[in-house]
TIGUVO-23958 format. One record per residue: residue in one letter; y, z, x of N, C-alpha, C in turn. Coordinates in steps of 0.001 Angstrom, whole numbers, padded with zeros to 6 digits, always signed. Last residue first. Example, Ala and Ser with C-alpha at 12.3 -4.5 7.8 and 13.67 -1.06 7.14 Angstrom:
<recs>
S-002250+007080+012850-001060+007140+013670+000030+007870+012900
A-005690+007800+013190-004500+007800+012300-003300+007800+013200
</recs>
This chain:
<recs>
X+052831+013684+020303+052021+014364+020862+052249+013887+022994
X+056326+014902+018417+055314+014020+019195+053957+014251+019947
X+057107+016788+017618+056485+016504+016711+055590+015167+017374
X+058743+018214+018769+059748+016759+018064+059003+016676+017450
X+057834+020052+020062+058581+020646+019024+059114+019618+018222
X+054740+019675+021255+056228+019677+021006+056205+019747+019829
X+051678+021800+021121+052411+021064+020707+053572+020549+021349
X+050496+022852+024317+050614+022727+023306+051964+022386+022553
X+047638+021792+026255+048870+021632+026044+049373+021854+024709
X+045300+023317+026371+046079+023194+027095+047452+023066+027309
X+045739+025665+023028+045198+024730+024038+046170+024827+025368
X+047105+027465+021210+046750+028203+023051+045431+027427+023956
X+047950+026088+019457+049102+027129+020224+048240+027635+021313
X+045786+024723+018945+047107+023827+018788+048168+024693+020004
X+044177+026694+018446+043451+025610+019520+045175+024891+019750
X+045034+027710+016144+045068+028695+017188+044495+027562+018836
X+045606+025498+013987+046744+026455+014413+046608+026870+015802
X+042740+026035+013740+043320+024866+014163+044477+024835+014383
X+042077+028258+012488+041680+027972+013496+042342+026671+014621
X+043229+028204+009574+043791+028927+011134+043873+028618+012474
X+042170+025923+009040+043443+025615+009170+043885+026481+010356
X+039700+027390+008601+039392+026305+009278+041141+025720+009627
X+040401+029446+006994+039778+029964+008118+039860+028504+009024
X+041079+027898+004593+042105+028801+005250+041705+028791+006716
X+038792+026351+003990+039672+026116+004143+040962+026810+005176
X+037091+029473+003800+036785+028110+004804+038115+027523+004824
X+038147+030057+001165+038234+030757+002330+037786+029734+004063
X+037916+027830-000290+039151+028338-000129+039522+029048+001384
X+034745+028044-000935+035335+026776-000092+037532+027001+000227
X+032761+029831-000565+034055+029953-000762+034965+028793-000102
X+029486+028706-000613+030180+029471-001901+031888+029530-001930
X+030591+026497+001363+029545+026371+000599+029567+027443-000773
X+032062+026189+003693+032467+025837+002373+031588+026562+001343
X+032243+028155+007042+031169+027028+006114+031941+027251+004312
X+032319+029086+009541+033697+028724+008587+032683+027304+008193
X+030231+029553+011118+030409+030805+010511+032104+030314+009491
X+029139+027356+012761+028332+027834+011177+029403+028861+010492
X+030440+024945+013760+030770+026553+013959+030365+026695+012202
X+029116+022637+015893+029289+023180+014857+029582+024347+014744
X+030631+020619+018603+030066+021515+017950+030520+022535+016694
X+030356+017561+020244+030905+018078+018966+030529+019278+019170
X+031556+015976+023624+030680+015977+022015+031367+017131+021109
X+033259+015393+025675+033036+014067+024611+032183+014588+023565
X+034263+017520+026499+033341+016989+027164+032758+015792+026321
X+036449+018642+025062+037174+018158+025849+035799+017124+027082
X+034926+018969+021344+035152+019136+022763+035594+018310+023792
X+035668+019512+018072+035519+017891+019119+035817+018774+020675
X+033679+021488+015880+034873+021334+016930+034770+020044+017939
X+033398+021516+012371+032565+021345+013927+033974+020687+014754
X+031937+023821+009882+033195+023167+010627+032970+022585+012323
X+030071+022868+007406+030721+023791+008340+031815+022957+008976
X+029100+020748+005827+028435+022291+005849+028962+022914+006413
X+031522+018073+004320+030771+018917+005317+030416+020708+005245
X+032631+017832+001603+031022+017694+002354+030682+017926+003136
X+035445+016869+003924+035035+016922+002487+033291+016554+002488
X+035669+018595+006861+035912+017305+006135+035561+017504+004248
X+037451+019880+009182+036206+020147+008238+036595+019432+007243
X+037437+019836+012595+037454+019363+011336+036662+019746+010693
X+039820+020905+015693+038576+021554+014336+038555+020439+013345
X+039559+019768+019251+040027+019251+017803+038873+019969+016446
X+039396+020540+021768+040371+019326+021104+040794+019223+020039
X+038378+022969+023830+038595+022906+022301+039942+021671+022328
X+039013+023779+026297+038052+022887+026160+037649+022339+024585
X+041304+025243+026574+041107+024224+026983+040018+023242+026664
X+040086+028037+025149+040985+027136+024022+040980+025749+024571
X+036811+027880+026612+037939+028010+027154+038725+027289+025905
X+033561+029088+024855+034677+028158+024627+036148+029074+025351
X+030384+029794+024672+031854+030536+025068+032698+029508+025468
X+027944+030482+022310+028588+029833+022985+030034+030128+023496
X+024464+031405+020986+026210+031319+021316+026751+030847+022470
X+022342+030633+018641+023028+029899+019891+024100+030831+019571
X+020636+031034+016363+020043+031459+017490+020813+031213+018754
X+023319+030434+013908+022203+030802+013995+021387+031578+015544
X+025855+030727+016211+025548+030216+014637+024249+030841+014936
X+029368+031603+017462+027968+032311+017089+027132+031564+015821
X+032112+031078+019677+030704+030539+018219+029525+030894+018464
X+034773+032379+020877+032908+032629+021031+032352+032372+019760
X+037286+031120+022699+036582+031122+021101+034853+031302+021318
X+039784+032294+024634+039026+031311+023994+038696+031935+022937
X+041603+034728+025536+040666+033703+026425+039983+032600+026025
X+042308+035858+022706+043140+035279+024069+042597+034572+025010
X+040160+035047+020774+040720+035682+021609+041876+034931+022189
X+037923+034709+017588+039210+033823+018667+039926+034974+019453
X+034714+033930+017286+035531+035207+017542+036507+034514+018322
X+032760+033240+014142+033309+033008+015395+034242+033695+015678
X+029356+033231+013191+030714+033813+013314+031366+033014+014385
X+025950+033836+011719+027087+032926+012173+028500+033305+012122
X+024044+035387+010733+024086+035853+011804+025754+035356+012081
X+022545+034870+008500+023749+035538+007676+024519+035679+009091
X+020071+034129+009263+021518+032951+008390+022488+033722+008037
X+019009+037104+009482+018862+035395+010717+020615+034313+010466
X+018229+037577+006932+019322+038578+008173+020028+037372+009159
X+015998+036225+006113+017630+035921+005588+018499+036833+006551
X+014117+036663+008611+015205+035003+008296+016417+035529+007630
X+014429+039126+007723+014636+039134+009231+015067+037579+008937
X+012937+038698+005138+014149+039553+005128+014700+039463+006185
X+010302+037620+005349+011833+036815+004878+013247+037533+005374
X+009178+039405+007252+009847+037982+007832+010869+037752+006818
X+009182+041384+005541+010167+042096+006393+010702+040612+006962
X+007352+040247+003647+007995+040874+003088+009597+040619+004685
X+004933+040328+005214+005825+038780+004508+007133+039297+004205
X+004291+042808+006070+005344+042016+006872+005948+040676+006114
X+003760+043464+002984+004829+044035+003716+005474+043238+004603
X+001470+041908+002398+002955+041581+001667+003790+042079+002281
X-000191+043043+004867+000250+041258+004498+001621+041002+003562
X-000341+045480+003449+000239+044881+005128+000560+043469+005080
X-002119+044686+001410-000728+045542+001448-000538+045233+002581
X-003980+043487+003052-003598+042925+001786-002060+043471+001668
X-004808+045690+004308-004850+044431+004800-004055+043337+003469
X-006171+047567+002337-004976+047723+003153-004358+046734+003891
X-006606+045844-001226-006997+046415+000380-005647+046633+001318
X-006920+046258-004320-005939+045594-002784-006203+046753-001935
X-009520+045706-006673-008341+046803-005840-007249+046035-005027
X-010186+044925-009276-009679+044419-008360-008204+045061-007353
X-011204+047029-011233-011581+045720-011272-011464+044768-009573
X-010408+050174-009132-010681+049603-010616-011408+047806-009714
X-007911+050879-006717-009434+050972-007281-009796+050268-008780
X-005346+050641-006256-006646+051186-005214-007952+051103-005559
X-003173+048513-007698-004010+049289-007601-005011+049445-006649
X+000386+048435-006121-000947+047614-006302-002405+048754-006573
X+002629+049667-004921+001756+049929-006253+000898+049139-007187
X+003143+048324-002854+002471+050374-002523+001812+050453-004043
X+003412+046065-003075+002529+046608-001802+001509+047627-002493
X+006046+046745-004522+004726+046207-005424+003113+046232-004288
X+007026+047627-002436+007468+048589-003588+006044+047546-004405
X+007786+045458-000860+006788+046536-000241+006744+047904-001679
X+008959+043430-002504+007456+043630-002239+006983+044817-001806
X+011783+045529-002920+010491+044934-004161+009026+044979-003848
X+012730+045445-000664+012293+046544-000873+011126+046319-002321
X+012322+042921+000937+012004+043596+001149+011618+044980-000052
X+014559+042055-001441+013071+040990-000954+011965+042300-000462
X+016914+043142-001059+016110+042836-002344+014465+043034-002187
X+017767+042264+001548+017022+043814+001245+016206+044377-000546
X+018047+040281+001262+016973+040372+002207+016668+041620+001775
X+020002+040146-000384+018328+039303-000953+017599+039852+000000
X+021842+040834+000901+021457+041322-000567+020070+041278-000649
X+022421+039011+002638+021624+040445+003347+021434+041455+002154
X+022795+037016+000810+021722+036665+002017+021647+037950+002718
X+025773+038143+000048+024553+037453-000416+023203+037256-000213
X+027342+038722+002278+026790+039890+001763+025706+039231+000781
X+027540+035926+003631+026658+037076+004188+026148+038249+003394
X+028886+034638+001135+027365+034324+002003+026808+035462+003007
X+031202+036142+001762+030877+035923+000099+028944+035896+000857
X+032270+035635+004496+031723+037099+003799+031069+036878+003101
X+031623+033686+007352+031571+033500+005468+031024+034500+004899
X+033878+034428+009854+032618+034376+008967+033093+034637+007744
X+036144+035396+012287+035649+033696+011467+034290+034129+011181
X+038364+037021+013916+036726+037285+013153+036248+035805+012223
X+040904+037543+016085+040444+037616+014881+038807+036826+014937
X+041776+039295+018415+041234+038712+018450+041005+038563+016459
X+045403+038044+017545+044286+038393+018472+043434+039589+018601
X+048188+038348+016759+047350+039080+015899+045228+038261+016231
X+049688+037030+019066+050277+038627+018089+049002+039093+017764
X+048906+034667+019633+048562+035531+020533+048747+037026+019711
X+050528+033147+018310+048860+033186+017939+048344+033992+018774
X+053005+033354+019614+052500+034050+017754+051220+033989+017697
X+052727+032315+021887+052863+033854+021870+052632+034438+020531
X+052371+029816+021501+051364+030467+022090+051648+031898+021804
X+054662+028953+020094+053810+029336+019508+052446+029803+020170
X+056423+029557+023055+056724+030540+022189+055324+030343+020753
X+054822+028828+025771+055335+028356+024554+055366+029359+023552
X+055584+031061+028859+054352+030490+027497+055194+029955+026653
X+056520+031325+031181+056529+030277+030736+055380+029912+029042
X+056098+034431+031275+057700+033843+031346+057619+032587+030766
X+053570+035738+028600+053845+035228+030157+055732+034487+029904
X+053522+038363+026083+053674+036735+026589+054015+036555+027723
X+051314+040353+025569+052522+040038+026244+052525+038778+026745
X+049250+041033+023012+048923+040459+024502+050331+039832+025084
X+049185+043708+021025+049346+042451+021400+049657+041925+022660
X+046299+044805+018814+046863+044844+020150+047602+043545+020413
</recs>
């Protein structure tokens, strides 16, 4: 969908506006970590069920229940880390990391960096602090981060407050 440019918008406000809302997460890592979870899960509760009932050393039902939910916690953590995203609109930017989200005016977004070594990408806010955006993390696809973290910084540039000149001055 594309969002009609106002009379006075800066024309690169209106290109980052074309192809709104886009999606910021680390595919490679999510399908990884909801692999394992369902790995995890289906193994133990699969060694649960075929633990012997009787002989030398049975397993009790309590026992099987115990591997199961161990079983379902890991799998609900690794679900947990796979959670992180971020969503760029026309109205701003919604970071999603682990147990926090957050709703960002483009105004209140200064500045993306993602440095060399860093775990993610963390935004300089217009309120003097930082925040991290788990979901454009290096860590298996450091290309794709890259990209995702350039976009992003493109999209704060064209639909901050002020955006760019064209001389190149700030």
């Amino acid at each position: 969908m594309t969002v009609p440019a106002g009379p006075a918008e800066h024309p690169a406000a209106a290109a980052a506006r074309s192809d709104l809302p886009v999606t910021f997460r680390p595919v490679l890592t999510r399908v990884v970590l909801l692999t394992l979870a369902v790995a995890i899960v289906v193994v133990l509760t699969a060694v649960a069920v075929l633990m012997p009932r009787d002989g030398a050393s049975p397993w009790s039902t309590a026992e099987r229940a115990t591997v199961v939910v161990t079983a379902v916690l890991i799998g609900a953590g690794l679900t947990l880390l796979s959670r992180p995203k971020a969503v760029a609109d026309a109205g701003g930017l919604t970071v999603v990391n682990l147990t926090v989200r957050r709703r960002l005016a483009w105004a209140e977004v200064l500045g993306v960096n993602l440095g060399h070594g860093d775990a993610w990408v963390r935004l300089d806010l217009a309120d003097g602090t930082t925040l991290a955006v788990m979901g454009i993390q290096p860590g298996i696809a450091r290309a794709q981060a890259v990209r995702d973290a350039r976009r992003l910084r493109e999209l704060v540039a064209a639909l901050g407050e002020a955006p760019p000149r064209e001389d190149g001055h700030l």
